[in-house]
N, C-alpha and C positions, 0 to 999 in steps of 0.2 A: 807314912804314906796312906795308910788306911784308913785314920783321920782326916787327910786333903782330898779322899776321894769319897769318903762318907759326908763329908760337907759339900763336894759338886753337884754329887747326884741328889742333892737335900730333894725330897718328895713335895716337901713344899713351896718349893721354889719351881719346878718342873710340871707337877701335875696341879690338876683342879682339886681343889677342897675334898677331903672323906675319898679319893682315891690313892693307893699305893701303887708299886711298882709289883708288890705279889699279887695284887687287883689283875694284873697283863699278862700274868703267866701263863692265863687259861686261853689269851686270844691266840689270832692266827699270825701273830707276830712274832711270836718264840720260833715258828716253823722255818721262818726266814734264815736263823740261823743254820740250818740243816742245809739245806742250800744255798747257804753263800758264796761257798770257793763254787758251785757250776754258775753262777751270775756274773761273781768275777769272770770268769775264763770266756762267757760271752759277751761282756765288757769289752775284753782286751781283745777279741776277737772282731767285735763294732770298730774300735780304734784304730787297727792292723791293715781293717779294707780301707779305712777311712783313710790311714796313714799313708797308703798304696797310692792313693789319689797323688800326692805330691809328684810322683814320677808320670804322672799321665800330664800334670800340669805343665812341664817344662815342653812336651813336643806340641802340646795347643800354645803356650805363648809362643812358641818359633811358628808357628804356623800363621799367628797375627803377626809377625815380622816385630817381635818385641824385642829389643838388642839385651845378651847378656850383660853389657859392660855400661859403669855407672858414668857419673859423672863426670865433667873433664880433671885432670889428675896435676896437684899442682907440681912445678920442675922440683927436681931437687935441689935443697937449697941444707945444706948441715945447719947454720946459724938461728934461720927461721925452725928448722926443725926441731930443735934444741928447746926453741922458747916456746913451741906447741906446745911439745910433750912434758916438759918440766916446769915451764911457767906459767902461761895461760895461751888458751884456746881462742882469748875473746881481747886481744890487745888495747889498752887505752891511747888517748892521742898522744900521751907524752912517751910513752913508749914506742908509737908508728913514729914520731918524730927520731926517736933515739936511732931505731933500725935502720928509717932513711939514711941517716948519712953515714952509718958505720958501713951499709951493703953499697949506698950512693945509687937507691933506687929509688921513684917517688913514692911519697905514700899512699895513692889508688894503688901502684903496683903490689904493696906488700899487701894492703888493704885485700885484693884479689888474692892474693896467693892463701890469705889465712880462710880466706872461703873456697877454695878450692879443694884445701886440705881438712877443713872442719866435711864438705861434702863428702870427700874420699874415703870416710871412714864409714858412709852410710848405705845402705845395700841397693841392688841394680834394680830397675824396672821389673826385670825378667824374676827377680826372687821376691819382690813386692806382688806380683802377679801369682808365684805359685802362692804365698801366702795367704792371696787374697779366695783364691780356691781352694785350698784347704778349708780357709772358717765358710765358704760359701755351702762347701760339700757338707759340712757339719752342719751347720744351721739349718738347711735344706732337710737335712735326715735328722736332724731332735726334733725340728718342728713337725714332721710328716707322722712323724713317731708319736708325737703329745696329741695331734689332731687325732688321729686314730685311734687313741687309746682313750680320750674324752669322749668322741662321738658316743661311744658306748658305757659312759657315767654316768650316773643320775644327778651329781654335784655338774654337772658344765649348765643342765637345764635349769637349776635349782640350786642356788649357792647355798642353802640355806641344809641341806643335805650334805654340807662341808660338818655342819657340829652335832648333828643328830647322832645319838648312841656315841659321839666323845667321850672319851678316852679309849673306847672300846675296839674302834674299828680297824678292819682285817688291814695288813700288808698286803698288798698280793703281789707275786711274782712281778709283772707286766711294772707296774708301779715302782719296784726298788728297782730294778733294772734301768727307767728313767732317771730314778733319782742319782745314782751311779753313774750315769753316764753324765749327768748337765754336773754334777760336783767334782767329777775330776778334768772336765774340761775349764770350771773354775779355775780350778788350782794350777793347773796347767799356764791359764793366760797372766795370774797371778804371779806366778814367779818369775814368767818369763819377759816380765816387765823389765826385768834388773838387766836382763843383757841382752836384748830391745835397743830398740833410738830410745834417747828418754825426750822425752817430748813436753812442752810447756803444759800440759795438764794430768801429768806423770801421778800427783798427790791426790784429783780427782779422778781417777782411773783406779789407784789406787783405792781409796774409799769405797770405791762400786766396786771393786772383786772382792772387798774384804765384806763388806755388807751384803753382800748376794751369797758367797761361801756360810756366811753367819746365817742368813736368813733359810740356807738349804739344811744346813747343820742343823740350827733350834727347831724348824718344823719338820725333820726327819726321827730327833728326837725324841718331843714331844709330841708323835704321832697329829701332829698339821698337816700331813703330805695331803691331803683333798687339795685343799688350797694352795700349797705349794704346786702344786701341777698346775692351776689353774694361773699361777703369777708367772712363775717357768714358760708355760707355754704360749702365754700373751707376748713376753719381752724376747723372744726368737723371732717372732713373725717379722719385723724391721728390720731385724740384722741381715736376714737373707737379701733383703733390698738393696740394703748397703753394700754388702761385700758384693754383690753384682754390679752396682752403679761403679766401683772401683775398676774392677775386672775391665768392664767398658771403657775406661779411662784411660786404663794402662792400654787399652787395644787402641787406643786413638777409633772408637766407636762413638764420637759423638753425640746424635743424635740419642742411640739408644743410651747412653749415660745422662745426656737429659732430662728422660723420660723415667731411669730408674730412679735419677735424684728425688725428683718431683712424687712419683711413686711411694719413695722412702720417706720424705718430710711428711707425707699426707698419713701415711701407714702410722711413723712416730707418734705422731702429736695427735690424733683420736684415738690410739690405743693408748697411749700414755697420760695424755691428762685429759682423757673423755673416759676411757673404758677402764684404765685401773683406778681411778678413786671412787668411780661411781659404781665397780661391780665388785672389784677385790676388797678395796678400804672399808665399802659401805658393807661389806658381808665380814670380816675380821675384827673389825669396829665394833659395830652395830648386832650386826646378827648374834655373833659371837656373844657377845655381852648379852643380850637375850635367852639365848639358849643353856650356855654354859655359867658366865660370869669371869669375870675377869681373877686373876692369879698373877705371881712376880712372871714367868717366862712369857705371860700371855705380853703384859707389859712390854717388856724388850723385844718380842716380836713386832708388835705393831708401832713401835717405837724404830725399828729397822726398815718398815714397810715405808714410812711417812719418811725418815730421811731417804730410801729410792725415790721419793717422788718430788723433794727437795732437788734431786742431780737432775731428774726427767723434765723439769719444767728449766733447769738452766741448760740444758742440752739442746730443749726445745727453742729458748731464746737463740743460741747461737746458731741453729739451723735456719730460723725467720732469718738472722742476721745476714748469714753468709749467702741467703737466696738472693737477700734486697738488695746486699753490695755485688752480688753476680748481675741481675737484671738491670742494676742502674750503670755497670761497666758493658753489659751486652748491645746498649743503646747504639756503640759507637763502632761494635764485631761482636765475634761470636761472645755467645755465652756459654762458660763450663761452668756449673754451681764445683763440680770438685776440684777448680783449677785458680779460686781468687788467690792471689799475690797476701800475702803477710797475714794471714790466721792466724788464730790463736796456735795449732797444732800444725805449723809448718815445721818439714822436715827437711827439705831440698832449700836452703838460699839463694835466693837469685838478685843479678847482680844489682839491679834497682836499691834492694834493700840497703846497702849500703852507700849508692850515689847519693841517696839525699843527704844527706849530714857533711858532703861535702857543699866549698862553695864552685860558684859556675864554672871560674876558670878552669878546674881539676876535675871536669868532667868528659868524658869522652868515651867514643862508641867502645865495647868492648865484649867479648864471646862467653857470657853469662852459662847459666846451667838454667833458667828461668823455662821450661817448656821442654826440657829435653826429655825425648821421648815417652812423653804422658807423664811423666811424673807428678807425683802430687804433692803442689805450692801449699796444697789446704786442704784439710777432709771436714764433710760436716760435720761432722758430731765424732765422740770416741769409736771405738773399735769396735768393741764387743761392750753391750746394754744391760 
């Protein structure tokens, strides 16, 4: 074991050239550990008021007249349930043919049923709302948190005061405390992927918690955190947009979800592919290489940073995407940018979805879940950035 961990922490792979790890002992980062259990304890303390929030969210969605209960619930049926739970979820034709004539129902009927019951299994309005308040109340307070705590940096004016005296420079309180806070909120959305909707972009959702956790880990590490605050604190300004534009949505708030969509696209894609390759990349890059030089962890950082901005530019497409195909359905009624019909990240089915694949005769009016109660057919982009 002493061996596997003498090889992790190899000094040349972590630090810059002619620096060690006894080089550190003399900074003000050994001090950190003295005070880590009182960081933690107002960590978990940020979390607790944060967590409080969920109980305040349920009497503001009754207050928007948001309904506890989800979708509509399909009848019971032992047969059909049977073939849910233990065969498939997603029935083929020659199986909806099989079922038709053993129940002697047709197959739009079962067709509806297996979507009723695939919906039934996925949470209400009302718990999609406090959800969507919770990350709003977070996002809200890291970012207010990171603004505050840059204004008064000389790296926010000066990226180039991110590598000056590298290796050297202090932890301070105010700074691990951020760092603590945005990494176990990571981890948090991280895991709780798995018992989550898993959702059509599940493996890229996944990649971005895992490379963001990496990217807080290696520059926590190897004392990058300048820069890590300043990447950190760029990629929350957008999400507060977001989980607000939703909030709206589920209020059946219209107009104002319009305007935060619009908001949020404009917020995304200048800070995302205007402001982080031109001030983060070009100072981690560039600078960095200048000042310091390049080393193996410098490497995998900026190798982490380029693949974030690999997901930000495809993110960014599908937000263009879901605006155009909002605005060119708006032509004809309203426009919801969070409401287009079959997204990539649709969670709620609605019953369109599957009329097309029949033929004309087998089609007929029927009481969908398509719009009930704000729900959302489509989000623009992932969750959390």
């Amino acid at each position: 074991m002493a061996g596997i961990l003498a090889w992790f922490w190899n000094e040349r792979f972590w630090l810059p050239h002619n620096v060690t790890w006894a080089d550190l002992k003399n900074t003000e980062i050994e001090i950190l550990h003295i005070i880590f259990d009182m960081k933690m304890y107002k960590s978990n303390k940020a979390f607790f008021v944060i967590g409080c929030f969920r109980f305040i969210a349920r009497p503001c969605a009754l207050g928007l007249k948001i309904q506890a209960n989800g979708p509509q619930k399909a009848q019971p049926n032992a047969i059909l349930e049977k073939v849910f739970t233990a065969i498939t979820k997603h029935p083929d034709e020659k199986r909806l043919e099989g079922l038709s004539k053993q129940l002697d129902w047709d197959v739009r009927t079962i067709q509806r049923w297996f979507r009723q019951r695939r919906n039934q299994e996925k949470p209400s309005t009302l718990a999609r709302f406090c959800e969507s308040m919770w990350r709003f109340t977070f996002y809200l307070y890291i970012f207010t948190y990171g603004v505050r705590f840059l204004k008064k940096s000389p790296w926010l004016w000066n990226t180039r005061e991110c590598w000056y005296n590298y290796p050297y420079q202090p932890l301070t309180v105010d700074l691990h405390y951020y760092y603590i806070l945005e990494l176990s909120f990571y981890l948090s959305l991280l895991f709780s992927q798995f018992t989550d909707i898993r959702r059509k972009d599940f493996l890229l959702m996944f990649l971005h918690h895992v490379a963001t956790i990496c990217l807080i880990t290696f520059s926590y590490v190897n004392n990058m955190a300048r820069v890590g605050t300043l990447v950190m604190c760029l990629h929350d300004a957008a999400d507060v947009l977001l989980e607000a534009a939703k909030m709206a949505n589920y209020g059946k708030c219209q107009r104002l979800c319009n305007v935060l969509f619009v908001m949020f696209a404009l917020v995304f894609i200048s800070s995302r592919l205007g402001v982080y390759p031109v001030w983060i990349l070009n100072s981690t890059v560039f600078e960095s290489w200048e000042i310091v030089g390049p080393y193996p962890s410098w490497w995998v950082f900026n190798v982490l940073l380029v693949l974030l901005q690999a997901l930000h530019t495809f993110w960014s497409y599908l937000i263009v995407r879901i605006a155009c195909r909002a605005i060119s359905r708006g032509k004809a009624g309203k426009w919801n940018p969070l409401h287009v019909s079959k997204d990539d990240r649709s969670d709620i089915e609605s019953s369109s979805d599957e009329d097309e694949v029949l033929p004309p005769s087998q089609k007929h009016q029927t009481n969908g879940t398509n719009g009930t109660n704000g729900y959302l057919s489509s989000s623009p982009c992932p969750d959390e950035h």
